[in-house]
C-alpha positions in Angstrom: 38.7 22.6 -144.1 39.3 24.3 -141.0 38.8 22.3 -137.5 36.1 24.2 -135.4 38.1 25.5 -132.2 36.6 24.3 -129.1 34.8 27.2 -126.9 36.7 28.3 -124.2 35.7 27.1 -120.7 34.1 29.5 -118.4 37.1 28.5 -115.4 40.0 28.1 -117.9 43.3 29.9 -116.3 41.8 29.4 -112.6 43.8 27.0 -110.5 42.4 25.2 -107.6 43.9 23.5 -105.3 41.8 20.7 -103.7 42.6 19.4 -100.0 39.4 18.1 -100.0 38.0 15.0 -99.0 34.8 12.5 -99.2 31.9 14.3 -100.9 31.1 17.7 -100.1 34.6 19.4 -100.7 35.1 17.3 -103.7 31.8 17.9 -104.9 32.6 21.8 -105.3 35.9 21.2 -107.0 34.3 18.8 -109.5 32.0 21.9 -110.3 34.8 23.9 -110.6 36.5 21.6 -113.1 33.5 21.0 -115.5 33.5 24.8 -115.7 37.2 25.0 -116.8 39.4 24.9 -113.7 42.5 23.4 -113.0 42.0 21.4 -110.1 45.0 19.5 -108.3 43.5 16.8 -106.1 46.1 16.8 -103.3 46.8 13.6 -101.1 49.3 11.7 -99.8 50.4 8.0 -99.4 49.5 8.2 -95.4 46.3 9.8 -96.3 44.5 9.6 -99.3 40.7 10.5 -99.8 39.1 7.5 -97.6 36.3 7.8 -101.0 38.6 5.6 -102.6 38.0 2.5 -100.3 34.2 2.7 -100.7 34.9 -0.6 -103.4 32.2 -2.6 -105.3 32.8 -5.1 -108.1 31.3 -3.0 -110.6 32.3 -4.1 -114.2 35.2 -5.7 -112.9 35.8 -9.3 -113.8 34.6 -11.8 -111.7 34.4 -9.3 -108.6 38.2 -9.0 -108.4 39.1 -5.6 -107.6 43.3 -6.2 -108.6 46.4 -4.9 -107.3 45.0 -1.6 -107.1 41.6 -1.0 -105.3 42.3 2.3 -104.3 41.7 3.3 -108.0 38.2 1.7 -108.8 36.1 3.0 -106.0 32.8 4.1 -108.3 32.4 7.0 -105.8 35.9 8.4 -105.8 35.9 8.3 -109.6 32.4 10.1 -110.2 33.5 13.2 -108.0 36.9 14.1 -109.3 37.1 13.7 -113.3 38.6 16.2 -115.3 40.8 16.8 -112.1 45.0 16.4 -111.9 45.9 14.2 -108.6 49.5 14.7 -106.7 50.6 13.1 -103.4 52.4 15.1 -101.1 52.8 14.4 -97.3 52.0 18.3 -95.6 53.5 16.4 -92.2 57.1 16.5 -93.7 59.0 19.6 -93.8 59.4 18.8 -98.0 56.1 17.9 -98.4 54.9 21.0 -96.7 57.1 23.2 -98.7 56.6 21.1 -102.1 52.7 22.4 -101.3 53.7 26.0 -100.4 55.3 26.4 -103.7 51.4 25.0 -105.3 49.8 27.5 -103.5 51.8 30.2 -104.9 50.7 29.2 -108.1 47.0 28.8 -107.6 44.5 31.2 -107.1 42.2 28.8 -104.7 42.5 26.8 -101.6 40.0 24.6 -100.3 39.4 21.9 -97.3 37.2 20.1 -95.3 39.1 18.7 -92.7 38.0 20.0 -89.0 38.5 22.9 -87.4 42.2 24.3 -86.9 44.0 21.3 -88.6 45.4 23.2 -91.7 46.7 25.7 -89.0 48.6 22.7 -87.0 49.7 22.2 -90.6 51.1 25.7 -90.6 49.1 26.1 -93.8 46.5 28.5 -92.1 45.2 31.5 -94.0 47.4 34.1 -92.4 50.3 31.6 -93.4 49.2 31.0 -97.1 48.2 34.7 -97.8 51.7 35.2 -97.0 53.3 33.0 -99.6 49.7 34.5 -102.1 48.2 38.1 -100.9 45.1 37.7 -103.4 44.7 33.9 -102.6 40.8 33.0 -101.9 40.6 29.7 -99.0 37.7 28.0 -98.7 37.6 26.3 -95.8 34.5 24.4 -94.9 34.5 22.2 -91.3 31.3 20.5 -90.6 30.1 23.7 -87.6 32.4 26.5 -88.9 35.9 27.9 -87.7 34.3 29.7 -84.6 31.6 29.2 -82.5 30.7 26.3 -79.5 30.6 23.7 -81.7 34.0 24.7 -84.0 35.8 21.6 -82.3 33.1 18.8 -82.7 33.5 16.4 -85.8 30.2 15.9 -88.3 29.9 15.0 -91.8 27.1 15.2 -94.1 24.9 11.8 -92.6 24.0 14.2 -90.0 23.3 17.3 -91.0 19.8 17.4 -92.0 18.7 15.8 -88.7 21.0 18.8 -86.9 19.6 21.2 -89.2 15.5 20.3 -88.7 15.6 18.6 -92.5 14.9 15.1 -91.1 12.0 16.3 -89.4 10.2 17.4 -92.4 10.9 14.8 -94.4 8.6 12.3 -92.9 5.3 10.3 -94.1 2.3 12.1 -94.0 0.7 12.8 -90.7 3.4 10.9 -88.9 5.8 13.2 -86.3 9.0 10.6 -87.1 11.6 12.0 -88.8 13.4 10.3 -92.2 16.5 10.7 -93.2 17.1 11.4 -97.3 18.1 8.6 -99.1 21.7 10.3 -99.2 23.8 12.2 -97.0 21.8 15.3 -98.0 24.8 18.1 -96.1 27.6 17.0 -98.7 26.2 17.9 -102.0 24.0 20.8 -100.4 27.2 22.3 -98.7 29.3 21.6 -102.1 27.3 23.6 -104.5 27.3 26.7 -102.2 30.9 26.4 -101.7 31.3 26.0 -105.3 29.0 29.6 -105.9 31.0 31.3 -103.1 34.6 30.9 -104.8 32.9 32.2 -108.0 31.6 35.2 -106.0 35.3 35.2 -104.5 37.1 34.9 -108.1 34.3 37.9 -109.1 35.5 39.9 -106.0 39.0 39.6 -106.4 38.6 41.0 -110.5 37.1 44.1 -109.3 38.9 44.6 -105.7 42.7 42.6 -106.4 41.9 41.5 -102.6 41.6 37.6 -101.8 39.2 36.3 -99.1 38.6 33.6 -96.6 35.2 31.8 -96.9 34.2 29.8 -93.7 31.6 28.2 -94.8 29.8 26.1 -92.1 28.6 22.7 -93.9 25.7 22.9 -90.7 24.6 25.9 -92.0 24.6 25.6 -95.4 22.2 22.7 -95.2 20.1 24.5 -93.0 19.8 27.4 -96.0 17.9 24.7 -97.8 14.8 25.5 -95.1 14.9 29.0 -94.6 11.7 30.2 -95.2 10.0 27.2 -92.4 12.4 28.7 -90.0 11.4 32.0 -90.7 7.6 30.8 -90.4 8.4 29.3 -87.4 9.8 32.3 -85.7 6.7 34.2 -86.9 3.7 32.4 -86.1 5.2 29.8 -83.9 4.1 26.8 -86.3 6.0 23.7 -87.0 5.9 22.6 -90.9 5.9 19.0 -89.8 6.0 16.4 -92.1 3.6 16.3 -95.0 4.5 13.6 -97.1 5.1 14.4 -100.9 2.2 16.5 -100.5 2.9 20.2 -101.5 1.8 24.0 -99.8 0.3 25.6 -102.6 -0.6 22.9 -105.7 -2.9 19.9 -105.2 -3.4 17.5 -105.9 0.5 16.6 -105.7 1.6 13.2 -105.1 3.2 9.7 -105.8 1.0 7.3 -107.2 1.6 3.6 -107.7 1.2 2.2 -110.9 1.3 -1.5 -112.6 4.2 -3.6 -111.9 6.9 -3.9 -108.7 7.3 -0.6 -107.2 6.5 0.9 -110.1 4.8 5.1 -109.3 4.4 8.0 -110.8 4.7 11.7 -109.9 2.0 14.0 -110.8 1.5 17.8 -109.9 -1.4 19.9 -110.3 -0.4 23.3 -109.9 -3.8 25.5 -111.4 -7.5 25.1 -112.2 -7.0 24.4 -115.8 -4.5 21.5 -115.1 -7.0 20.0 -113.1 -9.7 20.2 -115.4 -6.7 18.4 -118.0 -6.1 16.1 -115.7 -10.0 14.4 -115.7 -10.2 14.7 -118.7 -6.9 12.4 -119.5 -8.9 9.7 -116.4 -11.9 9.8 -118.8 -13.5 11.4 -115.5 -14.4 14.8 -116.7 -17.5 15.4 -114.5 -14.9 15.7 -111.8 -13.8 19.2 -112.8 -17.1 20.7 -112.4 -17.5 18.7 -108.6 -17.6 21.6 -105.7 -15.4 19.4 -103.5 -12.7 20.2 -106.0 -13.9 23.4 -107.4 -10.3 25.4 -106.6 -7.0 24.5 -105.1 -8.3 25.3 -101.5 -11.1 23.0 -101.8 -8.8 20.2 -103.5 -6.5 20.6 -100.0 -9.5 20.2 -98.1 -10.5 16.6 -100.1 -6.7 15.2 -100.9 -7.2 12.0 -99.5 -10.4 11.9 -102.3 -8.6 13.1 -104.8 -5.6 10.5 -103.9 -7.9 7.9 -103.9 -9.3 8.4 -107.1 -5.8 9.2 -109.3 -4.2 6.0 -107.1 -7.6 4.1 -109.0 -6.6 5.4 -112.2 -2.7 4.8 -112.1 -2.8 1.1 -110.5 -3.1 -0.5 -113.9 -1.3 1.8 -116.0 2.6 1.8 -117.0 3.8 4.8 -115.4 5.5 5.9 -118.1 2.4 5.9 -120.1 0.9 8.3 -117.7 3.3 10.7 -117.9 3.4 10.4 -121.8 -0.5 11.0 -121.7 -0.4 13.5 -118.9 2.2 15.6 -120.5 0.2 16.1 -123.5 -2.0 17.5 -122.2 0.1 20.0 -120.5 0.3 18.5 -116.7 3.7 18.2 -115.0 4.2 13.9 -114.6 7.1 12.3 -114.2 7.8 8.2 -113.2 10.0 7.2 -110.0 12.8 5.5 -111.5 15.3 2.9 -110.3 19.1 3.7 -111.6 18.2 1.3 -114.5 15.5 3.7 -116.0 17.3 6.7 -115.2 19.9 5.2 -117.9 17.2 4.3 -120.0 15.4 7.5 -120.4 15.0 9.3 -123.2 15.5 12.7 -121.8 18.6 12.0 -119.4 20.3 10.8 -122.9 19.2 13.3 -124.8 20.8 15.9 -122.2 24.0 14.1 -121.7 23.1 13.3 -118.3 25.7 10.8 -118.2 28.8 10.2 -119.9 30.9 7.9 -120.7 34.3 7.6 -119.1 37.0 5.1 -119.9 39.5 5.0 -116.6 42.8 2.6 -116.6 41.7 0.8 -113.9 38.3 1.0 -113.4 37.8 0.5 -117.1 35.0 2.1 -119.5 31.9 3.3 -117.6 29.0 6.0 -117.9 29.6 8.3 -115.0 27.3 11.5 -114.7 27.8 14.7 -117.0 27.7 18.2 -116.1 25.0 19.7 -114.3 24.1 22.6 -116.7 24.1 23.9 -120.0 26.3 26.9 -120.7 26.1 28.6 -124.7 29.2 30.3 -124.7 31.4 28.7 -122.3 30.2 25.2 -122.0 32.0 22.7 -119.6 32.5 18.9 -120.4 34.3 16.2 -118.6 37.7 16.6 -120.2 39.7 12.9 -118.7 39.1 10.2 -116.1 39.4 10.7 -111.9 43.0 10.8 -111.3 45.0 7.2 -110.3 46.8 7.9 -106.8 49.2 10.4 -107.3 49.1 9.9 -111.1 49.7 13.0 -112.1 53.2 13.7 -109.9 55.4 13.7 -112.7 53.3 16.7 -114.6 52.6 18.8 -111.8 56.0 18.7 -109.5 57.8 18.2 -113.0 56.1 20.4 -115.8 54.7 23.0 -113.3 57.1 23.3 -110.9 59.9 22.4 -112.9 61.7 19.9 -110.4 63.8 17.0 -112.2 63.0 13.8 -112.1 66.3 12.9 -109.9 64.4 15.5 -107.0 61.3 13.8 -107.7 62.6 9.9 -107.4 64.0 11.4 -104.2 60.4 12.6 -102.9 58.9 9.0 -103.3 62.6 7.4 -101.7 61.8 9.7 -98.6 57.8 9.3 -98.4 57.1 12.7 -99.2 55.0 11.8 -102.5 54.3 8.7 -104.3 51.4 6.7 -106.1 51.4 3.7 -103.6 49.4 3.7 -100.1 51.0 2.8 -97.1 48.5 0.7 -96.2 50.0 -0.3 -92.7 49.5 -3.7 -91.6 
């Protein structure tokens, strides 16, 4: 019997190499990788992704975190699977040279450090489109490469509150601003960078021409609310806060439901639904009442309606509601804690997470890809790379150094898979 051959990837024979740190550049080279790519995670022993600090005990025994706890941060290893990871120090003249030979070999560059450090570096664009003509170079500094604020040092726990988010994300009829529950800039600003190297790698088929992308992580966040701004600058009115109220369908809202913190999401979005959604309350008269004859009267009487479905919900198992709701063709959905996210039916049935067995971390279920391709579908193909695990292949295999010229990069503190973790 034949074996099946596995689909091709939709990124296979694109090499990326990843400067990135933290989340948001990360983020768009994880993307990249569950699409195909070859990602090399670069780092060095002076200055490795700080993500990998960000420790917890996790499934480790007894809380000890070993010899190495720069490998079993939960964070660093969810962003870079399927990715290879090198050391090399860009300060020393053969670490600098060691990457210059990479980026003649890849067909992406991308960073997130601040404004005008890769050009200290000498590793600028107009440098590395020397040593690459066609070579795309994302480079993605919290406020741009130009403008007032080029010089100024964000990350993503600030961006929705620079960009207006924060202020729309409040409770209902209260003017205080909330922050997401994450740092909303870094995933935002990774998913557009992501789109913009395939728009890049799409360019460069048809043209042969490379590009720079400057991609502002301030305004990428800010794309996220472009239609209020452009309300705003047309009839002068701020969106405010509105709770998880929505524009257009109503009622639309969070509704708490038996046990601790236990809610449920329900959406109303057209007459019909409404009239479904009495009749699954057992309250049927309601669709026929003229305070909630059409969506603009149910506006008008949300705190009614609220009132009513919070009545209905208090007693019920939240996942019940949406079972029953469902049926019946209304969109319902239960709040849930990372525990019922595992648990659910439909995040296992889509793969949602996987699971990952790292050296030394150990086996855990890290989350999947983000979407379904037919043809080319991505998967998570091995672990996030160990500190500079992958040395030997990449400055070995690729490049074709020796391993006498490679023992001599880690004597000399060029590469390594050891911090220096000072003292």
């Amino acid at each position: 019997m034949t074996t099946p051959k596995t689909p091709a990837m939709a990124l296979e024979g694109v090499r990326v190499l990843d400067f990135s740190r933290i989340w948001a550049g990360p983020h768009a080279t994880k993307l990249l990788a569950d699409m195909g790519a070859e990602v090399i995670k670069v780092e060095s022993t002076r200055a490795w992704d700080p993500h990998r600090m960000i420790i917890g005990s996790g499934n480790l025994p007894d809380g000890e975190l070993g010899d190495d706890p720069w490998n079993r941060s939960g964070w660093f290893n969810t962003l870079h699977m399927s990715k290879y990871g090198v050391t090399a120090e860009m300060r020393h003249p053969k670490g600098k040279a060691l990457l210059e030979e990479l980026v003649s070999i890849s067909d992406v560059v991308i960073e997130n450090f601040r404004a005008g450090l890769m050009e200290r570096r000498g590793l600028g664009y107009d440098e590395l489109k020397k040593i690459r003509p066609d070579l795309i170079v994302v480079s993605m500094p919290a406020f741009g490469n130009t403008g007032p604020w080029r010089d100024f040092i964000q990350y993503g726990i600030g961006q929705e509150q620079l960009g207006g988010i924060a202020s729309m994300n409040g409770y209902l009829d209260d003017p205080s601003p909330v922050k997401s529950g994450v740092n909303f800039g870094d995933p935002i600003s990774g998913a557009h960078a992501a789109g913009a190297v395939l728009s890049a790698l799409y360019h460069r088929r048809r043209t042969g021409k490379g590009l720079f992308i400057d991609l502002s992580q301030l305004e990428s966040s800010i794309m996220t609310i472009g239609e209020h701004l452009l309300g705003f600058q047309m009839n002068g009115r701020n969106p405010g806060n509105r709770g998880n109220r929505h524009p257009v369908y109503a009622p639309h809202g969070v509704y708490r439901c038996a046990g601790d913190d236990q809610w449920v999401t329900i959406a109303v979005s057209s007459d019909s639904e409404w009239q479904s959604l009495c009749q699954v309350m057992g309250m049927p008269e309601l669709a026929s009442d003229s305070r909630f004859a059409d969506i603009l009267a149910r506006h008008k009487h949300h705190d009614e309606i609220d009132e009513i479905i919070s009545g209905w919900t208090r007693d019920k198992d939240s996942t019940d509601v949406m079972n029953d709701l469902q049926r019946q063709g209304v969109a319902a959905a239960p709040v849930l804690k990372g525990e019922g996210i595992f648990n659910d039916p439909h995040v296992q049935e889509r793969g949602v997470l996987e699971f990952v067995d790292h050296p030394a971390f150990g086996p855990y279920f890290m989350p999947g890809l983000s979407w379904k391709m037919s043809e080319t579908p991505g998967r998570v193909r091995w672990h996030a790379p160990m500190l500079g695990e992958h040395n030997l292949r990449i400055f070995g295999e690729l490049l074709g150094m020796g391993t006498d010229a490679i023992d001599a990069l880690y004597a000399n503190g060029v590469s390594g898979i050891s911090p220096e973790l000072g003292e």
